[in-house]
matplotlib code that plots the C-alpha trace (Angstrom):
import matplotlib.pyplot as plt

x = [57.7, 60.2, 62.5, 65.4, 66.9, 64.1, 61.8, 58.9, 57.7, 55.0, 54.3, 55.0, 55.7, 55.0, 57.2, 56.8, 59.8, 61.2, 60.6, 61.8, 59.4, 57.1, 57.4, 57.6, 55.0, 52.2, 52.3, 53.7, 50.7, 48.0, 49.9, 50.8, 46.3, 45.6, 48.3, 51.9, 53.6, 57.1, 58.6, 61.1, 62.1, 62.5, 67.0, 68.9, 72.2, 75.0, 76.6, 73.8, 72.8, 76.4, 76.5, 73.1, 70.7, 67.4, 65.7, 68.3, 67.3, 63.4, 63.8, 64.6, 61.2, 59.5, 56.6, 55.9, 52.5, 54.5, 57.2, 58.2, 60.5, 63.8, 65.6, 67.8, 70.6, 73.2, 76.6, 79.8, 82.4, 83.3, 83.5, 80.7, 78.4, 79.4, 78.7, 75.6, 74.6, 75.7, 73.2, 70.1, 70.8, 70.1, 66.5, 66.0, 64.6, 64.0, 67.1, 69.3, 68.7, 71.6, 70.6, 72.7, 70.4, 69.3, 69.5, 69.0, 72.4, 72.1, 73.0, 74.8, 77.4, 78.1, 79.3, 76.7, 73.7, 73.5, 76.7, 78.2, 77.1, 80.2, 82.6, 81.4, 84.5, 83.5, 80.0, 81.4, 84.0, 81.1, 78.3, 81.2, 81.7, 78.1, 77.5, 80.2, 79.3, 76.1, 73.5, 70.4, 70.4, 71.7, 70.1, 70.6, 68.3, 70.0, 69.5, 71.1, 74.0, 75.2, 73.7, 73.2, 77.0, 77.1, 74.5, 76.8, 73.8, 74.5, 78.1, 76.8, 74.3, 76.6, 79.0, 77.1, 75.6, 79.1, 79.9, 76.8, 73.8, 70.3, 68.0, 68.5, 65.5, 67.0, 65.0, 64.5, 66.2, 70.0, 70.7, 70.9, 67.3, 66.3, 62.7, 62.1, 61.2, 59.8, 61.9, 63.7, 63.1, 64.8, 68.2, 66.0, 64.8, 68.4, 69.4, 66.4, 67.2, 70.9, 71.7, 73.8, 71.5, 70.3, 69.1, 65.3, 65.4, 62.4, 61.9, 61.2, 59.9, 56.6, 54.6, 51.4, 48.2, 47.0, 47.6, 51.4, 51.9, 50.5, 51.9, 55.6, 55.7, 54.9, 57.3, 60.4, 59.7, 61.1, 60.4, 58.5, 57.2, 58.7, 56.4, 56.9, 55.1, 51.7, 51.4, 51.8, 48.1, 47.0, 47.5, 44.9, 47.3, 48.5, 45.5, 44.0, 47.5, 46.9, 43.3, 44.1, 46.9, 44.9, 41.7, 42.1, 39.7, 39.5, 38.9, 36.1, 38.4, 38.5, 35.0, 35.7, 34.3, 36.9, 39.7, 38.9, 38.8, 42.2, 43.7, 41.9, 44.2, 46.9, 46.6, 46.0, 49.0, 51.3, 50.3, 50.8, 54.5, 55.7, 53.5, 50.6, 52.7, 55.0, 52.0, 49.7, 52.4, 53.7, 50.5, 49.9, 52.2, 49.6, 46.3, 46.4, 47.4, 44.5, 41.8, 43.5, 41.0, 38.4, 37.1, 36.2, 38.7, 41.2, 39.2, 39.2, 42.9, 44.3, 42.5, 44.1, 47.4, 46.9, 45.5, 47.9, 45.4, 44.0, 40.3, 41.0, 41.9, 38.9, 36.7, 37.8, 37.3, 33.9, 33.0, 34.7, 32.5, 29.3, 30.3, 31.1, 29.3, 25.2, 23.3]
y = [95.9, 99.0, 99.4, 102.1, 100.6, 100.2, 102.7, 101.1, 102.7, 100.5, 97.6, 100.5, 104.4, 107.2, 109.9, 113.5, 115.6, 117.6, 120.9, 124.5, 127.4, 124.4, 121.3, 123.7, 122.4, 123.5, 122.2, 118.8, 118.7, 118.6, 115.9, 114.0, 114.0, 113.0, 110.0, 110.9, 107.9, 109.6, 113.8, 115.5, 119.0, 121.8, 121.3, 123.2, 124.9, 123.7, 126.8, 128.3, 126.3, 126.4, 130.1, 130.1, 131.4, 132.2, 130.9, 127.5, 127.1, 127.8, 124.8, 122.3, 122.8, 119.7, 118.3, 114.6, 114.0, 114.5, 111.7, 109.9, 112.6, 113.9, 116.6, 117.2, 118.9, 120.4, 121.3, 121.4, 121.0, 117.8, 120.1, 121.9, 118.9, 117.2, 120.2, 120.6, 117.3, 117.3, 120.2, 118.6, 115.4, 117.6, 117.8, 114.0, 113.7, 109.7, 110.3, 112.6, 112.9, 114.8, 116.5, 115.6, 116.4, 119.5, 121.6, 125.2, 127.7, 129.1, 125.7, 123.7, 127.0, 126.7, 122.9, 121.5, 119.6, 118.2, 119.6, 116.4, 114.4, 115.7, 114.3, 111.1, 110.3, 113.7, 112.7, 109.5, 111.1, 114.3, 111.3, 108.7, 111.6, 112.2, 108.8, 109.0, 111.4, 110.7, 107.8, 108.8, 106.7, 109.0, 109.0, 110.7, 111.7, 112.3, 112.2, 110.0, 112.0, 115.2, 114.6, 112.2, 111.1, 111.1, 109.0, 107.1, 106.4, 102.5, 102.7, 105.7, 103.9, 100.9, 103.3, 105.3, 102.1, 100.8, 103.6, 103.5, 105.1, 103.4, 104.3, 106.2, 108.0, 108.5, 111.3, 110.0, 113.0, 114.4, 118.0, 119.3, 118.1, 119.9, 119.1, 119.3, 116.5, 113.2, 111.0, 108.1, 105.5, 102.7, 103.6, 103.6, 99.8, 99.0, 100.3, 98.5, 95.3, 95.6, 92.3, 94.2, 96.5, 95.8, 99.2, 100.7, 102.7, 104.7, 106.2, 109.9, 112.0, 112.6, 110.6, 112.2, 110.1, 106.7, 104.7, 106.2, 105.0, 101.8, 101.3, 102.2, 100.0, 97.3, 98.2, 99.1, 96.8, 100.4, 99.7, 103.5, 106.2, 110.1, 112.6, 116.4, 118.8, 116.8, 117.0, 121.2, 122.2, 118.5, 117.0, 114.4, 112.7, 110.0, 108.7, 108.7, 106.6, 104.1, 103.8, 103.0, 100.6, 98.4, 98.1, 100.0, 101.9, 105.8, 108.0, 111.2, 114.2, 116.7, 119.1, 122.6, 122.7, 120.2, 123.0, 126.1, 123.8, 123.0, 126.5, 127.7, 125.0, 125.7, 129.6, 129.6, 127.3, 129.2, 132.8, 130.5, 130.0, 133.0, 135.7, 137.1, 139.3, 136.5, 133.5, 135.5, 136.6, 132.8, 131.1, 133.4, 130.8, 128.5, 129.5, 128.7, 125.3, 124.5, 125.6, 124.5, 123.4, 125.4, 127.7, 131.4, 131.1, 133.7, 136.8, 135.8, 134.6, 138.2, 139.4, 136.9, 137.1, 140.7, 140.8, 141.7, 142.3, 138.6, 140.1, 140.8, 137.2, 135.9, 138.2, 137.1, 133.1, 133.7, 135.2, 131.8, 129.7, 132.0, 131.7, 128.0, 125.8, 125.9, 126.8]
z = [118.8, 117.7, 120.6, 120.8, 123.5, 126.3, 124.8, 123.5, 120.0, 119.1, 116.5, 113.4, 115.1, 113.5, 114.3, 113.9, 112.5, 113.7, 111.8, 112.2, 113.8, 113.0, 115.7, 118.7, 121.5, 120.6, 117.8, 119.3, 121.7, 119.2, 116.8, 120.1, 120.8, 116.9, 116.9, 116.6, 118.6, 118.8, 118.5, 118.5, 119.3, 116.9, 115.8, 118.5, 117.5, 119.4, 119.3, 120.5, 123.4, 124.7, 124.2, 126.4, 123.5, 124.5, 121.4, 121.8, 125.6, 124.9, 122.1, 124.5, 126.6, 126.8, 129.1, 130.0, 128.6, 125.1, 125.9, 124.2, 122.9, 121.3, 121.5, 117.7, 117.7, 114.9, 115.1, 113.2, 115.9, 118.3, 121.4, 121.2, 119.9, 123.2, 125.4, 123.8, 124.3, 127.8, 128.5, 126.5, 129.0, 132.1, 130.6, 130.7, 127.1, 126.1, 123.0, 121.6, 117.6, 115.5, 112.6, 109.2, 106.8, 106.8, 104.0, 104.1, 103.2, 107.3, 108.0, 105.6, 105.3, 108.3, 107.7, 109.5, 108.7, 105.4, 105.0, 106.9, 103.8, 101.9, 105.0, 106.0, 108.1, 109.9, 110.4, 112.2, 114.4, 115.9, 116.3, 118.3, 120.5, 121.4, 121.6, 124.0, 125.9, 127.4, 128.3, 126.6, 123.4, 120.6, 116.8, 114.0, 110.5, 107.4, 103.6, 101.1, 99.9, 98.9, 95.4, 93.0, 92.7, 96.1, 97.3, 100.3, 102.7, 102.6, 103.8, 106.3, 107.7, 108.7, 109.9, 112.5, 113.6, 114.1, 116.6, 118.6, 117.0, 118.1, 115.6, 112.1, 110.2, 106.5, 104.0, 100.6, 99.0, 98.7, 99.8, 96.2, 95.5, 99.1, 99.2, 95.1, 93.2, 94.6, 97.5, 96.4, 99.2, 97.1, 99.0, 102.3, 101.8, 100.8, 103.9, 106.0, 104.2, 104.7, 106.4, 108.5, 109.7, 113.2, 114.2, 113.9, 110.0, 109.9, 106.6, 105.8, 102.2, 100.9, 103.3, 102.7, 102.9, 104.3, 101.1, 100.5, 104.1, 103.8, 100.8, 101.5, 104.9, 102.7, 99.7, 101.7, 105.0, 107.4, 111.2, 110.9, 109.1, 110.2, 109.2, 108.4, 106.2, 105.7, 109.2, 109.6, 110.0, 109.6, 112.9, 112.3, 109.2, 112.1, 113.3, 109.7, 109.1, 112.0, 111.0, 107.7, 108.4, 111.0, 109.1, 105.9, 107.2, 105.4, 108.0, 107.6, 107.0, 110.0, 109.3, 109.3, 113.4, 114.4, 112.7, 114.1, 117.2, 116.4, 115.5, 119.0, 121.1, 119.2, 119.6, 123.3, 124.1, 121.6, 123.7, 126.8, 126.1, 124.2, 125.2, 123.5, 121.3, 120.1, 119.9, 118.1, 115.6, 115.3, 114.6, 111.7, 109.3, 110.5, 109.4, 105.8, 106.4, 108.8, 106.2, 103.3, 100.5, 102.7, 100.3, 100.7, 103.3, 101.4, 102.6, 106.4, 106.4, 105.0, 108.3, 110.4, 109.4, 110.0, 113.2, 116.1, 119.2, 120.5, 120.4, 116.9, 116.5, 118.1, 116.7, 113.0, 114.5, 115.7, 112.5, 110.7, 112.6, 111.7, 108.0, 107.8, 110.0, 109.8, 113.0]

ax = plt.figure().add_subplot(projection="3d")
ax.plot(x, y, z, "-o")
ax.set_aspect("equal")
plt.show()
């Protein structure tokens, strides 16, 4: 059993990242229904939440069927990383995760993020104060360096753990590769298999299909699997996982009913919590994703990611299901 503290993950968890304007919760609550054992939050800005952001406050929005859950922060400073963190606690999410790895200029410029990998010492000194500062169990994700001659994961790993940390999901790739080029998870098993390590080290980085899965729990020995972009319009890639894991059993991909099935729940909760303007604009970035490989699907998706009025929506939806599935 994979235990952050008393929180019960399961025999092998899989987690679902958490993703910008991607892991919001709609989009939680349908990978939550196909499988996903643990999620997190869209990252929050420190700065923002202290600051009382409306887009920082709406992040941290989360409902008890999804738990568990964690809410990810990013920051730069110590004081407002604690604040922060003291506000997410009044929420009562299961952990606190703290982002060090992601990569994007908005972020890292700002020194935070990945942009911790280049001060390790840093790194340690914001997560002790977290740690620190409230009783939720804190975790962080990260990548494996800076770059290639940076690639300090091993001594970062037992360093964070040192100062409290209770779990630590590690992305096979360093900032300068952002998400180019395949994940190296021979640093990630280094880590897992690091005597020293006592900790729960999920792995993260091109995780997309039952066989990599399988395949890389028994290659690298991680206590978890996090996943992240095969998931966006694919809710269904954990349960295919866990099917394939306990029996080896491939699972009959989702049919094209089950989808627009999918896009509807998705669609009505996304106008539930934004407002119909704001959902229906949102869940356009979706659309391709949940018909991808479905073809003829390019004339219907220019109308849809056009459409403003929810009848229009609909409309186009009925007219997907008339095209696609035989009466």
């Amino acid at each position: 059993m994979v235990k952050i503290r008393s929180l019960e993950l399961g025999e092998f968890p899989l987690l679902l990242a958490p993703m910008e304007d991607v892991s919001d919760p709609p989009f939680r609550a349908l990978c939550k229904k196909h499988g996903a054992d643990m999620m997190y939050t869209e990252f929050i800005s420190s700065e923002g939440l202290i600051r009382d952001a409306v887009k920082s406050v709406q992040k941290m929005d989360i409902f008890e069927y999804e738990r568990p859950i964690g809410v990810q922060i990013f920051g730069s400073e110590e004081e407002t990383m604690v604040q922060a963190a003291k506000i997410i606690e009044t929420v009562n999410p299961d952990l606190i995760d703290i982002n060090y790895g992601c990569p994007v200029k908005k972020v890292a410029c700002k020194g935070a993020g990945a942009a911790l990998l280049q001060d390790i010492p840093k790194m340690v000194r914001l997560t002790k104060a977290v740690v620190e500062a409230v009783k939720v169990p804190v975790t962080v994700k990260t990548r494996l360096g800076w770059d290639d001659s940076t690639k300090n994961i091993l001594e970062t790993a037992e360093r964070l753990q040192d100062i409290g940390i209770e779990a630590l999901t590690i992305h096979g790739r360093t900032r300068a590769q952002m998400y180019k080029g395949p994940a190296d998870w021979t640093l990630i098993g280094a880590v897992k298999n690091n005597q020293r390590m006592r900790i729960p080290i999920f792995g993260n980085g091109d995780i997309d299909t039952p066989a990599k899965a399988l395949e890389y729990k028994n290659t690298y020995g991680v206590d978890g699997l996090m996943i992240g972009r095969a998931a966006i319009g694919y809710p269904w890639v954990f349960n295919e996982i866990k099917a394939f894991l306990a029996k080896g059993h491939i699972a009959s991909p989702p049919s094209i009913e089950d989808r627009i099935l999918a896009v509807e729940e998705h669609l009505d909760f996304s106008i539930r919590w934004k407002g119909e303007k704001v959902g229906i604009a949102e869940m356009k970035r979706h659309y391709s994703n949940y018909f991808k490989g479905i073809g003829h699907f390019k004339e219907y998706r220019t109308r849809l990611v056009t459409a403003n009025e929810l009848w229009e929506v609909m409309e186009i939806i009925r007219e997907l299901r008339g095209a696609f599935i035989a009466v």
